[in-house]
C-alpha positions as CSV (number, residue, x, y, z in Angstrom):
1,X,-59.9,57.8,78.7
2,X,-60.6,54.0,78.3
3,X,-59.3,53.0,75.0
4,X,-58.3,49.9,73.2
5,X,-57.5,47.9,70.1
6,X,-58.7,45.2,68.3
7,X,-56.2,42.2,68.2
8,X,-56.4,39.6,65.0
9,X,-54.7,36.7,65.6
10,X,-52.0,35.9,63.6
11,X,-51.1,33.2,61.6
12,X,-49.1,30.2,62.7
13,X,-46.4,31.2,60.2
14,X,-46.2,34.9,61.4
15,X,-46.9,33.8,65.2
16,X,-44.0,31.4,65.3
17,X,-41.9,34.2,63.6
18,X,-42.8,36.3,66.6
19,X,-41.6,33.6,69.2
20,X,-38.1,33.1,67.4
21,X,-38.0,37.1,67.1
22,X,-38.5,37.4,70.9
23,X,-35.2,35.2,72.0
24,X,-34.1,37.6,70.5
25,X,-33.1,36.3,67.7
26,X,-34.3,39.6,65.8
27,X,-31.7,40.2,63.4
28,X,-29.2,37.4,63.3
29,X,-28.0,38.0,60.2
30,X,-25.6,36.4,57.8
31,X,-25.2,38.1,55.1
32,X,-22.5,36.4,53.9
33,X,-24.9,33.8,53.0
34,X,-28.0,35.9,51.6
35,X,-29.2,36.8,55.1
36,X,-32.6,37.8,54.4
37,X,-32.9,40.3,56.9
38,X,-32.3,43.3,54.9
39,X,-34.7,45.4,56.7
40,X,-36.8,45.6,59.8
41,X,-39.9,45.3,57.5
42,X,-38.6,42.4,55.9
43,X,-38.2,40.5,59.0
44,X,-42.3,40.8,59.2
45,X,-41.7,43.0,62.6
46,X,-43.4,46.4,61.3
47,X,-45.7,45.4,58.5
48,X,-48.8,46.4,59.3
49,X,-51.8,48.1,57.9
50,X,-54.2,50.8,59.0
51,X,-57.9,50.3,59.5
52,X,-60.6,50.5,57.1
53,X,-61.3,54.0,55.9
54,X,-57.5,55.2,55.5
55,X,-56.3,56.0,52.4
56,X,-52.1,54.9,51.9
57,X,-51.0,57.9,50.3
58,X,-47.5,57.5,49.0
59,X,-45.3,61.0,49.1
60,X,-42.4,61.8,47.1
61,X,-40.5,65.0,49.5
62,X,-37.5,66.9,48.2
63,X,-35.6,68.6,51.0
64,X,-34.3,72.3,50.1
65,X,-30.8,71.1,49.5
66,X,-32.3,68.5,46.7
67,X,-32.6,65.6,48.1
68,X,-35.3,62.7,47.7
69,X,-36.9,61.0,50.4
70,X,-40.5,59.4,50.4
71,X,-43.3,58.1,53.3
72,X,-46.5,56.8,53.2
73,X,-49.5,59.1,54.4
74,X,-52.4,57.3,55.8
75,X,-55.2,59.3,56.6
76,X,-59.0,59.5,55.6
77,X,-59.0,63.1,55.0
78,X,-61.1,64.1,58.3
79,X,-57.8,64.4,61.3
80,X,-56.2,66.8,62.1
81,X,-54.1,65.6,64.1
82,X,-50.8,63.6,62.6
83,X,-48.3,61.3,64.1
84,X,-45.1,60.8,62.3
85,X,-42.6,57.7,62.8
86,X,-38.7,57.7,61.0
87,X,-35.4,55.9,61.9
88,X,-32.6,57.1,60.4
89,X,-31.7,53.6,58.1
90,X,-34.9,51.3,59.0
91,X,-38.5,51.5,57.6
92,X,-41.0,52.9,59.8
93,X,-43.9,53.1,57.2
94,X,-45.5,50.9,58.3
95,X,-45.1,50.9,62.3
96,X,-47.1,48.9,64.4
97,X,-48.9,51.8,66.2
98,X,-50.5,52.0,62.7
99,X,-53.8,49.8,63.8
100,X,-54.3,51.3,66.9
101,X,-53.5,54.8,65.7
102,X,-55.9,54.5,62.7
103,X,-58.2,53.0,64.9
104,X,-58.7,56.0,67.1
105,X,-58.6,58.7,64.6
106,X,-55.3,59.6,63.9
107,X,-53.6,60.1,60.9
108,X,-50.2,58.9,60.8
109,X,-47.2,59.8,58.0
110,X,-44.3,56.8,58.2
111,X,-41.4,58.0,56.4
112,X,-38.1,56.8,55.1
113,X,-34.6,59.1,55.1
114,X,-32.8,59.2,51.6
115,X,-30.3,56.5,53.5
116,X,-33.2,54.2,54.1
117,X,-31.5,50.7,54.7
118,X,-28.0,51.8,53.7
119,X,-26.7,54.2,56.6
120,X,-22.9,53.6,54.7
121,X,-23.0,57.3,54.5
122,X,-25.7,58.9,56.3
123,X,-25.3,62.2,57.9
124,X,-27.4,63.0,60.8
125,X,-27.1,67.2,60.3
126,X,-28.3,66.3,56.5
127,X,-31.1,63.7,57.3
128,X,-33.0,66.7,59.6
129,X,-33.8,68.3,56.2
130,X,-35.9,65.4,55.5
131,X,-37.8,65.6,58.6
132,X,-38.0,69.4,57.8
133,X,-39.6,68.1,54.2
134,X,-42.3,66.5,55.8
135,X,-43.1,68.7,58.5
136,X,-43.8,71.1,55.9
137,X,-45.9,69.1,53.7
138,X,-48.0,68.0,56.5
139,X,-48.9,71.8,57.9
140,X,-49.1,72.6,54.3
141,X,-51.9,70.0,54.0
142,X,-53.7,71.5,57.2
143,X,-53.1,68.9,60.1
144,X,-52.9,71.4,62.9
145,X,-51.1,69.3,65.4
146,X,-47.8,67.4,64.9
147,X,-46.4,64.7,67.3
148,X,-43.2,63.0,66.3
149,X,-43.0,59.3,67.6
150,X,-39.2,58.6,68.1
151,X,-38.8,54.5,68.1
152,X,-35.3,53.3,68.7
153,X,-32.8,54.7,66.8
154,X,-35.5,57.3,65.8
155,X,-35.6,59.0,68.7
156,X,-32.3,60.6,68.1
157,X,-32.8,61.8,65.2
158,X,-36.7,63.3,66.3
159,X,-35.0,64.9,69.2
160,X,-32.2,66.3,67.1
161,X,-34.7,67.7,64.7
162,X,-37.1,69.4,67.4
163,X,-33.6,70.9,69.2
164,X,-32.3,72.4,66.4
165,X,-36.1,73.4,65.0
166,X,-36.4,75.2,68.4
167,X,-33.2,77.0,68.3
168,X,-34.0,80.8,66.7
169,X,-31.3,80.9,63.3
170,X,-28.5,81.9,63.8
171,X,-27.8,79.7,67.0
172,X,-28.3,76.1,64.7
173,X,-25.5,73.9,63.3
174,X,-23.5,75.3,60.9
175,X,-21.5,72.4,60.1
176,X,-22.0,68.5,59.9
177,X,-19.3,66.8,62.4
178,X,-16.8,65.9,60.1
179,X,-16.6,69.8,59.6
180,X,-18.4,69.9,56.5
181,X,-20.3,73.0,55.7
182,X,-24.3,72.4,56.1
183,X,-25.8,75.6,57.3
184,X,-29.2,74.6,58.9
185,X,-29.8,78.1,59.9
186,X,-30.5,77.9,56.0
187,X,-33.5,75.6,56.4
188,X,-37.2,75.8,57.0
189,X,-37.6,73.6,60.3
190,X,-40.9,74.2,61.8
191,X,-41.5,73.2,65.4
192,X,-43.7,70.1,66.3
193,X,-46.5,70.2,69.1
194,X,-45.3,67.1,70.8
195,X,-42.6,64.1,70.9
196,X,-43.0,60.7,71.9
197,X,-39.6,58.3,72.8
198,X,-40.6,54.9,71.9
199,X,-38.0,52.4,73.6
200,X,-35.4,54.9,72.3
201,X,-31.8,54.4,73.4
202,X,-29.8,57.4,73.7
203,X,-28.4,58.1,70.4
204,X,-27.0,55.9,67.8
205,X,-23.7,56.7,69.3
206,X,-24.3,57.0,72.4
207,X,-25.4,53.3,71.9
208,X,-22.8,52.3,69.7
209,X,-20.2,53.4,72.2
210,X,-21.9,51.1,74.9
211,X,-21.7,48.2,72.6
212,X,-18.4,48.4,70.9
213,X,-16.0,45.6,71.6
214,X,-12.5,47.4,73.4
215,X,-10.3,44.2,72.9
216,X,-10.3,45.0,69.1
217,X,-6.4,45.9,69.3
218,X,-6.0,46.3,65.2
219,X,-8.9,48.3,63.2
220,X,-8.7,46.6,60.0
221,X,-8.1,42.8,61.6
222,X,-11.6,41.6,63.0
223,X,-10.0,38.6,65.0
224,X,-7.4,40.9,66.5
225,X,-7.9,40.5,70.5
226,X,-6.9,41.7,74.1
227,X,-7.6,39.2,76.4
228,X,-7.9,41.1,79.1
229,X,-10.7,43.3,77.9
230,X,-12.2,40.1,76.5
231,X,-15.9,40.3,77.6
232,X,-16.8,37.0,76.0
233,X,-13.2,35.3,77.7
234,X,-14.1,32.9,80.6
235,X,-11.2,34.5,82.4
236,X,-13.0,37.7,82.7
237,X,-16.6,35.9,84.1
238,X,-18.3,35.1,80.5
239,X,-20.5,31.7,80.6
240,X,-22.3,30.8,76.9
241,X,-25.8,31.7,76.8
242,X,-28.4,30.8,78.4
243,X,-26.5,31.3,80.9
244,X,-25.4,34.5,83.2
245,X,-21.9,36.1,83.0
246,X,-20.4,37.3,85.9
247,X,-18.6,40.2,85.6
248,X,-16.3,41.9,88.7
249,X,-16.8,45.9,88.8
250,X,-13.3,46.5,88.1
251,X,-13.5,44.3,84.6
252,X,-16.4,46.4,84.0
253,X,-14.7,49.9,84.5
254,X,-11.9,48.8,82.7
255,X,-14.1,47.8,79.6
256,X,-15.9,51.0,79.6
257,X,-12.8,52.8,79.3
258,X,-11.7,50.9,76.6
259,X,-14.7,51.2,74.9
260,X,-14.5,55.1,74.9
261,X,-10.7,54.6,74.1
262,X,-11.8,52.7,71.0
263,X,-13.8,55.3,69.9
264,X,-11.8,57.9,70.6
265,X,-9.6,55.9,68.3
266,X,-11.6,55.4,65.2
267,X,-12.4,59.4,65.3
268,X,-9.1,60.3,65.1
269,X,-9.0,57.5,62.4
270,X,-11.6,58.9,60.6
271,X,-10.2,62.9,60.7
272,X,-6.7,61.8,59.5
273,X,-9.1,60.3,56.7
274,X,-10.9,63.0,56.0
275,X,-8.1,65.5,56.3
276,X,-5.7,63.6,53.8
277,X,-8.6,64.1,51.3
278,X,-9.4,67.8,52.1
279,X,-5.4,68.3,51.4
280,X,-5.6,66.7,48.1
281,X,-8.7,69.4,47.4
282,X,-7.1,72.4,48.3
283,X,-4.0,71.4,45.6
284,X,-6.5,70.9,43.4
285,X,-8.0,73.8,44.0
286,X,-4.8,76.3,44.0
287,X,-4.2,78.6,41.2
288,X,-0.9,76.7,40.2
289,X,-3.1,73.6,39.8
290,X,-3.0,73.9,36.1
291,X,0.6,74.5,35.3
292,X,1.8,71.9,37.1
293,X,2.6,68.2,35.1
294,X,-0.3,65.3,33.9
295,X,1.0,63.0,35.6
296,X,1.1,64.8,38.5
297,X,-2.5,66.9,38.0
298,X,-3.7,63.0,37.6
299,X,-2.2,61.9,41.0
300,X,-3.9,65.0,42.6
301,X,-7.5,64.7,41.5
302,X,-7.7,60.8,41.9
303,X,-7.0,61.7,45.8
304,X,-9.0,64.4,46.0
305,X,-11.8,62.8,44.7
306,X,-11.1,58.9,46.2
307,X,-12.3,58.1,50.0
308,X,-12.0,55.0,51.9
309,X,-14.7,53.3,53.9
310,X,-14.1,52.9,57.6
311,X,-14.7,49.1,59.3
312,X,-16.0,49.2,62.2
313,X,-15.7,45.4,63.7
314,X,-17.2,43.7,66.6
315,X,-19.9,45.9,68.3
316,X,-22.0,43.6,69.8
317,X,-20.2,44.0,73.2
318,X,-22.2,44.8,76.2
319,X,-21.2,43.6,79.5
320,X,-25.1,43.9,80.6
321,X,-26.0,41.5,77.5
322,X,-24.9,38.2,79.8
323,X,-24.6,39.7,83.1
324,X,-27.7,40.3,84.2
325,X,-27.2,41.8,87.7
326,X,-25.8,44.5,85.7
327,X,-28.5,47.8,85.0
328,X,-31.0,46.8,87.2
329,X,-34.0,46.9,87.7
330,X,-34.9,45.2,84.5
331,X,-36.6,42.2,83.5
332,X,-34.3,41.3,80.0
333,X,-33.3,37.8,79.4
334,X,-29.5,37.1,78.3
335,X,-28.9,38.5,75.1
336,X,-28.6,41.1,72.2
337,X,-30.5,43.0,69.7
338,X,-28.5,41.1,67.3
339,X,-29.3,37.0,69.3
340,X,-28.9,35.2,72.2
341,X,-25.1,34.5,71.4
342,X,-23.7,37.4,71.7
343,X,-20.1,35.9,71.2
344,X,-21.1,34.9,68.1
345,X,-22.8,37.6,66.9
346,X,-20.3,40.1,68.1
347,X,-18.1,38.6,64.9
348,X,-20.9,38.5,62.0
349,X,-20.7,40.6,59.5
350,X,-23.8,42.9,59.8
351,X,-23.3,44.5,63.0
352,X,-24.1,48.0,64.0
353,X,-22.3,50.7,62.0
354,X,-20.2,47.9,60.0
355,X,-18.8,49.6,57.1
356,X,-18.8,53.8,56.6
357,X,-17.5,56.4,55.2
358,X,-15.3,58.7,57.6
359,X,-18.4,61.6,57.5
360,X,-21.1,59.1,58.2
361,X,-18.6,57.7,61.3
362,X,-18.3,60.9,62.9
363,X,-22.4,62.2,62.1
364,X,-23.9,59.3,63.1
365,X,-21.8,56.5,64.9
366,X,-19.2,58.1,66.8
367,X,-20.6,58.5,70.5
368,X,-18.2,61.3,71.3
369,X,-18.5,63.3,67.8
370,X,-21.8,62.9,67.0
371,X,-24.5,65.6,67.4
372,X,-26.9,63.1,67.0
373,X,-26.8,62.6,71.6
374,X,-30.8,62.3,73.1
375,X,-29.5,63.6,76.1
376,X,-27.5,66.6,74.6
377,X,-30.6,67.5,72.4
378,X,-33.3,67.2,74.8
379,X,-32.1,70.7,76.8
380,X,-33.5,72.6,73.6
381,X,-37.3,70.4,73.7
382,X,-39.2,72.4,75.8
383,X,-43.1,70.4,74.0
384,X,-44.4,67.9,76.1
385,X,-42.9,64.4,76.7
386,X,-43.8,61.1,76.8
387,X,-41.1,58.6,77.2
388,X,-42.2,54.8,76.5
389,X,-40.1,52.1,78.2
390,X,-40.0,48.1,77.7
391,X,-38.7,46.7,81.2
392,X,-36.8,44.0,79.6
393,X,-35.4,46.3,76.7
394,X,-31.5,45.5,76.3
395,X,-30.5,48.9,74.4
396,X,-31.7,51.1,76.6
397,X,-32.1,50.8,81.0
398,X,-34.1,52.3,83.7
399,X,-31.0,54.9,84.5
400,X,-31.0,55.7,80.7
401,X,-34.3,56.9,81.2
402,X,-33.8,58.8,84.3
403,X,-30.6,60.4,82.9
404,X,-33.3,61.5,79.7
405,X,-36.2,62.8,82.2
406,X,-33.5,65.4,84.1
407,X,-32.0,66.4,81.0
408,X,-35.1,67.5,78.9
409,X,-36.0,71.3,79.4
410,X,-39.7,70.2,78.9
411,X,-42.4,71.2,82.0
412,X,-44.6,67.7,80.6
413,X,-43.1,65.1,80.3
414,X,-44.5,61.5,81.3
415,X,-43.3,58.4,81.6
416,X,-44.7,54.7,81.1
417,X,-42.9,51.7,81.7
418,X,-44.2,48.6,80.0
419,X,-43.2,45.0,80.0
420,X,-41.4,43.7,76.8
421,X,-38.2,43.5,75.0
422,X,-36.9,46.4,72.6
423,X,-39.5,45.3,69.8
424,X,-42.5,45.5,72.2
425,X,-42.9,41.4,72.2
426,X,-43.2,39.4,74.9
427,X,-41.1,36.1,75.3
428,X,-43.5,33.5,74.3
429,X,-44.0,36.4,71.1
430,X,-47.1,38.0,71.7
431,X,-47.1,41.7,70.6
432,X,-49.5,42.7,73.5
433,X,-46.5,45.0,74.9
434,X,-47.2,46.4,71.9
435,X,-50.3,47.2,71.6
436,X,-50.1,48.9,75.3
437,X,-47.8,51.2,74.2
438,X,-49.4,52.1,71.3
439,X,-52.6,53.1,73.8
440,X,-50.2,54.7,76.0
441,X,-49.5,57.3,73.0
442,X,-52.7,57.9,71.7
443,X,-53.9,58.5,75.6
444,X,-51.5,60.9,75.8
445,X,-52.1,62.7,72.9
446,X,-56.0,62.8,73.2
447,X,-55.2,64.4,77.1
448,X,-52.6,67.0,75.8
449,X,-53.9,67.7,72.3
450,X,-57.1,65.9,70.4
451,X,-57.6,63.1,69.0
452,X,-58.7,63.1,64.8
């Protein structure tokens, strides 16, 4: 199938914003000083529009545990065929597959969770009802095929959905991973008929774990520092960007243990947290709760009903950010998602994760508590595959990628590698990379199911 899309060229305003964006400066933020980066959509990276002849729908979707989330619908009333994008916390309404998409006949749904820019306390096991919400909606309005497009951080969350939505009640989570009860044996979670991974890194934990800074030696003191698992310490083989680190193997293994320590750390952290407050509940719950003293009753409820939020500093830590000899092959430049100085980065406010609540730690963040692992889901996603790659992505690698294609239990799956960084630009910031991926999908669709 020969396909392609028609590329407008952008202003100098928005094409100068793509060079800077492809550094990658993407989200250097500072919000300390009104930042304006509050979303993806606000840095100009995912606002686009569908082609003439498609409607922009805007839907309102209540979950069946109550809860409001909304997405935009564009279709022109003919397809019947539907592709869905969704991060957890960012806004994927308007992707930029939209064009292309639109252009070749598909219908596409962009939705936001209810934690849309705000993941302080988002809860993966709860968030899946939302996808559940629009799955519904969109059989109910007759699209007969279904292909979830998981793009970073939203390819956890797809792959968690289809796992669980393939897994016959009673054998789904019963519980968020704080331990909370959230039965989604309980919910209506129809099946999709395919899944796309769209430079998805494996998990938002998963990646958090790889990116979280182990020399952090006091939770609640962002300056506190071991030296000796110092990444960005020219002792251990850092050089400023734009040049290379350096990094010996055993510095390496050393960090990555810390790193897991770390988190290991902040989930017994969290727990402690959450048990204080349970214990506080369970007085105030008993039968003698009533007899006992105001003063006392008073104490009681105010810590049953009072939660702290846990920091999380410093997780812009990557050896592979500056030393580029390490997860090859690739073809990434020195740097984060969050800049080219790392160093610096790694000690804004704004980083991955920053500020939570113990629940949303554990659901979400926490790469050995949360249930939220691509590689842990994709046993249960048996629907065909198609995993998109940027060659010079620095969230996720080419092992990441291997490690996904041996652990899915699907019979299709497919794989494209494409040159790019993480946000499908190019480093002079042309959004070609883009575009190719974009044709990648809707080729694979159109050979697996139809296209309209």
């Amino acid at each position: 199938m020969s396909l392609r899309v028609q590329r407008r060229r952008p202003s100098p305003p928005l094409l100068e914003r793509r060079i800077a964006m492809a550094k990658p400066d993407v989200l250097a933020l500072d919000p300390s000083r009104g930042g304006p980066a509050i979303s993806w959509p606000g840095l100009g990276l995912y606002n686009y529009e569908p082609v003439a002849g498609f409607e922009q729908e805007v839907v309102r979707l209540q979950a069946e545990d109550g809860g409001w989330s909304q997405g935009i619908l564009y279709s022109s009333g003919r397809e019947k065929t539907v592709v869905c994008f969704m991060h957890p916390r960012a806004d994927f309404t308007s992707h930029y597959c939209l064009p292309a998409m639109t252009e070749h006949g598909l219908a596409v749904f962009g939705q936001r969770t209810r934690w849309s820019n705000n993941d302080t306390a988002c809860i993966h096991e709860i968030a899946l009802a939302d996808v559940a919400a629009s799955v519904r909606l969109l059989r109910a309005r007759g699209f007969e095929r279904i292909i979830l497009v998981g793009n970073s951080g939203g390819g956890s969350l797809y792959t968690f959905y289809q796992a669980q939505a393939a897994t016959p009640p009673p054998g789904r989570l019963t519980h968020t991973a704080a331990g909370d009860p959230y039965d989604l044996n309980e919910l209506d979670m129809p099946e999709v008929d395919g899944l796309v991974l769209l430079a998805a890194h494996p998990g938002e934990g998963k990646y958090l774990m790889s990116v979280i800074d182990p020399s952090v030696t006091d939770e609640y003191d962002p300056l506190s520092c071991d030296a000796s698992l110092d990444m960005y310490n020219p002792e251990n083989g850092y050089r400023p960007a734009p040049e290379e680190s350096s990094y010996s193997d055993e510095f390496v293994a050393r960090f990555r243990a810390g790193q897991r320590a770390r988190v290991h750390r902040l989930d017994a952290i969290a727990r402690q947290k959450i048990a204080d407050k349970r214990a506080y509940e369970a007085l105030e719950a008993a039968p003698d709760f009533a007899s006992r003293p105001l003063d006392e009753r008073l104490q009681i409820s105010r810590r049953a009903a009072s939660s702290t939020f846990l920091p999380v500093y410093r997780t812009d830590a990557n050896p592979a950010f500056c030393d580029l000899s390490l997860e090859q092959p690739s073809t990434r430049s020195v740097g984060s998602l969050l800049g080219v100085d790392c160093a610096r980065e790694n000690y804004k406010i704004g980083g991955f994760g920053a500020n939570l609540t113990p629940e949303a730690w554990l659901s979400t963040w926490s790469g050995l508590s949360s249930h939220g692992s691509v590689l842990d889901n994709l046993r249960s996603v048996t629907t065909p595959l198609l995993i998109v790659f940027y060659t010079g992505d620095c969230a996720i690698f080419h092992d990441g990628v291997e490690q996904m294609v041996k652990a899915t239990a699907s019979t299709d799956t497919e794989v494209v590698r494409l040159a790019g960084n993480h946000f499908g630009l190019t480093a002079d910031g042309s959004t070609e990379p883009r575009d190719e991926a974009a044709l990648k999908i809707i080729d694979w669709i159109g050979t697996r199911f139809a296209l309209a």
